[in-house]
C-alpha positions in Angstrom: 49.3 53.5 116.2 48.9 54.1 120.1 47.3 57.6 120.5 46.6 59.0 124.0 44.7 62.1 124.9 45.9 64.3 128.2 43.9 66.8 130.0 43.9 69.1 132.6 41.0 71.3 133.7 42.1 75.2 133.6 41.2 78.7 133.8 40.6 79.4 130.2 43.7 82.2 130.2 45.9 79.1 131.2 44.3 76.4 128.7 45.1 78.9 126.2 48.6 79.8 127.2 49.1 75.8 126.9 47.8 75.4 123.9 50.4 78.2 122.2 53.1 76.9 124.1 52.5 73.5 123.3 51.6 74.0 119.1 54.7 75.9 119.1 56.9 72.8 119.7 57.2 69.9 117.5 58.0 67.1 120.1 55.0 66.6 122.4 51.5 66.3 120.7 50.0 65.8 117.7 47.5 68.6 118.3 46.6 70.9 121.6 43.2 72.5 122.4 41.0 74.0 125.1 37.2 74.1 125.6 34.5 75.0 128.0 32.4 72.6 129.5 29.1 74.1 129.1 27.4 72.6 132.0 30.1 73.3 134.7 31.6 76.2 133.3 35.3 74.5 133.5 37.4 74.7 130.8 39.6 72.0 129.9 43.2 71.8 127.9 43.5 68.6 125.5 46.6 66.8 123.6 46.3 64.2 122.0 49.9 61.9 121.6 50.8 59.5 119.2 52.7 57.5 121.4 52.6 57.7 125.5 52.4 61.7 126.5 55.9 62.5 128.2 54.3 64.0 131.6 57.8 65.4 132.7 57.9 67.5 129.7 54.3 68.7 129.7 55.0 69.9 133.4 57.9 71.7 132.4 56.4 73.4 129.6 53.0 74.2 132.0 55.5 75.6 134.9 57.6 77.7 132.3 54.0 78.5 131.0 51.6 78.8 133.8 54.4 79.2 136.9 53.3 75.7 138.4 52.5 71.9 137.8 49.5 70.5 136.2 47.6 67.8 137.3 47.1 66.2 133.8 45.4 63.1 133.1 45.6 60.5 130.2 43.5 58.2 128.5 43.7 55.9 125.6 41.7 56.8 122.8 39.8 54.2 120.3 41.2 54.9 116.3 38.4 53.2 115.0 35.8 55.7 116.3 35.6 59.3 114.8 35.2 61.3 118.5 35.5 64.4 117.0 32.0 63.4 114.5 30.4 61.2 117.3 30.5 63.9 119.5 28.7 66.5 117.0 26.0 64.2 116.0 23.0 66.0 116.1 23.8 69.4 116.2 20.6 71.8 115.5 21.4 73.9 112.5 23.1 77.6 112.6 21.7 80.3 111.0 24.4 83.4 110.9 24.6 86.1 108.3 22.0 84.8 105.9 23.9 80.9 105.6 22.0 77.7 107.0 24.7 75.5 108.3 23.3 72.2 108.8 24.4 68.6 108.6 23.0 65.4 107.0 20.7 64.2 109.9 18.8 67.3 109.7 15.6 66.6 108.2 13.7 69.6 108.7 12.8 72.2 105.5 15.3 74.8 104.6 14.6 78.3 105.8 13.4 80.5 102.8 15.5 83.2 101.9 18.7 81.6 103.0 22.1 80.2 101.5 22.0 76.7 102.5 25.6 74.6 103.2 25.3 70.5 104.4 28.3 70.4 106.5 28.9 67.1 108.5 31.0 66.7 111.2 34.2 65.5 110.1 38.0 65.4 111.3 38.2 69.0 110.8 37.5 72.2 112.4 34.1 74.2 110.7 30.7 72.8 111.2 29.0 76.5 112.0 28.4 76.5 115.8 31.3 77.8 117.2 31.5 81.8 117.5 34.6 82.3 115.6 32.3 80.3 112.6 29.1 82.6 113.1 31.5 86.0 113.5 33.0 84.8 110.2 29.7 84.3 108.3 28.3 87.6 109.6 31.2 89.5 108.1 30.9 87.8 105.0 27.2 88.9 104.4 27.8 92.2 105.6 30.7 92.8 103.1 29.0 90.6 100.0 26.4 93.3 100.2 28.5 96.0 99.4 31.3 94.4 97.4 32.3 91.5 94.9 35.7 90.3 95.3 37.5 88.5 92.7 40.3 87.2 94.3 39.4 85.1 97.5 41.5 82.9 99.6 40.2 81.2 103.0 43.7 80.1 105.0 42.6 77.2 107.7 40.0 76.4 106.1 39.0 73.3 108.2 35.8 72.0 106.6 35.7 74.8 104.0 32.8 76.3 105.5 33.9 79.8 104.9 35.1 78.9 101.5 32.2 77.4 100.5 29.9 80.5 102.0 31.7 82.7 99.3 31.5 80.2 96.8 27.9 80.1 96.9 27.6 83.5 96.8 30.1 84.6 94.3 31.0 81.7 92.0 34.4 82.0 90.6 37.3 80.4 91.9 38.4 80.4 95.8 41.8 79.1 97.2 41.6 77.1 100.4 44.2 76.2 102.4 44.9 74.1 105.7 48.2 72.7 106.9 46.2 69.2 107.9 45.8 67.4 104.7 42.4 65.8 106.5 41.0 69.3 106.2 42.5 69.6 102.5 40.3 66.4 101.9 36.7 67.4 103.9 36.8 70.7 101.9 36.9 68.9 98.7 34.2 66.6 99.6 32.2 69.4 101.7 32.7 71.6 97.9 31.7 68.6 96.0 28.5 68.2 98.2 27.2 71.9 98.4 28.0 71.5 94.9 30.7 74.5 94.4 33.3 71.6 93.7 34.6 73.4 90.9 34.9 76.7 92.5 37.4 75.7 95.4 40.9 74.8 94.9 42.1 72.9 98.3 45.7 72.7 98.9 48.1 71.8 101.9 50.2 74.7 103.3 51.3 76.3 106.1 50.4 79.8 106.8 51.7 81.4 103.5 54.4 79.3 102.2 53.2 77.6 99.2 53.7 78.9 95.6 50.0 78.6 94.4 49.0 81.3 97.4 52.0 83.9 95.8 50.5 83.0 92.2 47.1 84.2 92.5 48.4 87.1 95.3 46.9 89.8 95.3 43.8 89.0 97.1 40.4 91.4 97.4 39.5 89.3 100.0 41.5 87.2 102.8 39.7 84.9 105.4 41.2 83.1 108.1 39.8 81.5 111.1 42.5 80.2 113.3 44.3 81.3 116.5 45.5 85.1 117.5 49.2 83.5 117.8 49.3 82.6 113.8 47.4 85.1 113.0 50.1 87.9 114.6 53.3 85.9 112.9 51.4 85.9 109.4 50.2 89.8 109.3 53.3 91.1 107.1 52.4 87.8 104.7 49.3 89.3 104.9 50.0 92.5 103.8 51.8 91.1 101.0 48.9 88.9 99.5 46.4 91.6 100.0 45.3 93.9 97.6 45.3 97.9 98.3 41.4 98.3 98.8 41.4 94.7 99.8 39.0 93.0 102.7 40.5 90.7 105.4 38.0 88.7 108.4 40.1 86.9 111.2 39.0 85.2 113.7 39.9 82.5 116.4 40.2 85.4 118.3 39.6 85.6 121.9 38.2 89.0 123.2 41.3 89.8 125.2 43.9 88.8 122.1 42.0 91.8 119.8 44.0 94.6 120.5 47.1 92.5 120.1 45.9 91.0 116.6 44.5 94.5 115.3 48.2 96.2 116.6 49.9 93.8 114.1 47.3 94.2 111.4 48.2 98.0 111.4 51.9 97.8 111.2 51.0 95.2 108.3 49.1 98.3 106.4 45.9 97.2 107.3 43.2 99.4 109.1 40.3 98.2 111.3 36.4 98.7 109.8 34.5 96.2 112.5 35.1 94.3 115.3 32.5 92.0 116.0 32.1 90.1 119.5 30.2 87.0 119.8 30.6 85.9 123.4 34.5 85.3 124.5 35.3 85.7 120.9 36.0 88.4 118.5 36.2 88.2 114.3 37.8 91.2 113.2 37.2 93.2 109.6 40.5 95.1 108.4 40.9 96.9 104.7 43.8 97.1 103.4 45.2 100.7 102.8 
């Protein structure tokens, strides 16, 4: 299979605006995402294409989108390496809310007094640095020390970092769900690692629709780390699945998309108990009413 990657350096308002326009369609990438450069500042939108990237259309979109053409790019990209893991080698690890995140190279002793999880860079989204990660993990400690949930599901779970923070915690079962069945597989072998295989159940959905999420609804504690867009369109789900009482920590949140994402939560019966911000990035703490 010919895959092709096309870019486009942004403002990050733009790169994000691209991204939603571009996930919400079915016809023009595989997957659509922005990041910062760190040394330049830049940020830069990314689709990668399973077959050559139909420019007309992408200018379209980014003029309906952005009010103008893009100067996008392509390049072919090589299957046989892993780019997402080659370019994560060698991360330091993460400490956030009382978790050590780290990944098989690390050699170094584990911190005392902290929850360790081994999570390698994979083909999935989760290996603890980004601030959506960390805001996640802080929310979990803080709410672990002051409550037990029984009923936990983590929705994108990506690497199942966040389920496998609970886990370790907690015991007991946890549902996690991803609509990439490559994530679906990393979690299982990222559970089976940190040793909480039993405890996480990994299945394929998107958003809400699958039986096994209505089966063990209601939840005492909802987690999901994926983009302000989804996260709006699924707050009546939400409300549904979540117990009266009931914990829920987004995030994938920019700092400007908050007020948005908390303004659905409410209509959804939900009411806001923290917002944390970790740079451009918020993870927000809602209870059910």
């Amino acid at each position: 299979m010919s895959v092709d990657q096309l870019s486009a350096t942004l403002t990050k308002e733009q790169a994000y605006a691209l991204v939603d326009a571009v996930m919400e369609r079915d016809d023009l990438a595989l997957t659509a995402s922005a990041h910062e450069i760190e040394e330049t500042g830049e940020w830069v939108f990314e689709a990668t294409c399973d077959s050559p990237p139909n420019i007309d259309a992408f200018n379209e979109l980014a003029s309906q989108v952005l009010g103008g053409a893009v100067d996008f790019s392509v390049e072919e990209i090589d299957m046989e390496i892993n780019w997402v893991a080659k370019s994560l080698e060698g991360l330091a690890p993460v400490i956030a809310g009382g978790f050590y995140v780290y990944g098989s190279h690390e050699t170094g002793p584990i911190p005392e007094g902290l929850t360790p999880m081994k999570i390698d860079a994979a083909q999935a989204f989760g290996t603890g640095h980004h601030e959506t990660t960390t805001g996640c993990l802080e929310a979990i400690e803080m709410l672990l020390a002051k409550t037990t949930p029984k009923t936990v599901i983590d929705i994108g779970t990506g690497t199942g970092v966040l389920a496998i923070a609970v886990a370790k915690r907690l015991g007991g079962k946890i549902l996690a769900t991803d609509i990439d069945p490559i994530a679906v597989t990393t979690t299982i072998e990222n559970a089976q690692e940190n040793g909480v295989g039993e405890n996480i159940d990994s299945i394929e959905a998107t958003g809400l629709d699958h039986p096994e999420i209505a089966a063990r609804a209601p939840y005492d504690l909802i987690v999901a780390n994926i983009l302000a867009g989804p996260l709006t369109e699924l707050a009546p789900g939400m409300g549904g699945i979540a117990q009266s009482g009931g914990t829920a920590i987004l995030s994938g949140i920019l700092n400007t998309q908050a007020d948005g994402v908390i303004a659905a939560y409410e209509l959804a019966g939900f009411r806001l108990v923290d917002h944390l911000k970790r740079k451009d990035w918020t993870t927000l703490v809602l209870e059910k009413r």
